[in-house]
N, C-alpha and C positions, 0 to 999 in steps of 0.2 A: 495491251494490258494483260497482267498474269495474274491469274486469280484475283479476277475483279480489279478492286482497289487494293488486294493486300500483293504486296511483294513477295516474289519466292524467296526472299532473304527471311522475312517475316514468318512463314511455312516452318520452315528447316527450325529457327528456332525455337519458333511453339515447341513442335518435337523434342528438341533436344533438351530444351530446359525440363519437360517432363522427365524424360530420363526414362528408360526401360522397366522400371518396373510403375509405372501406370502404362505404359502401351501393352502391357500382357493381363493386369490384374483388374479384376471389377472393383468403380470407383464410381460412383455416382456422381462426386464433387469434379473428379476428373471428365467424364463423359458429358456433364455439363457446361464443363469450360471447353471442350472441345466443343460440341453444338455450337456454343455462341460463337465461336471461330472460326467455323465452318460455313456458318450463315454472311458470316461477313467476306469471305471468299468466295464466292457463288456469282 
């Protein structure tokens, strides 16, 4: 299993639907979606 139950296919997308500018810019809304997706990776 890769990242728990989530798929490294699943990973890569999160990423990439954000798009570079929330991976470099403070975003609350963004940093929160990230947590709950992170939590469910673990």
């Amino acid at each position: 299993m890769i990242f728990g139950l989530t798929k490294l296919s699943q990973v890569i997308e999160f990423w990439r639907d954000a798009g570079p500018q929330a991976w470099f810019a403070k975003n609350d809304d963004f940093d929160a979606r990230f947590t709950a997706f992170a939590t469910i990776c673990i």
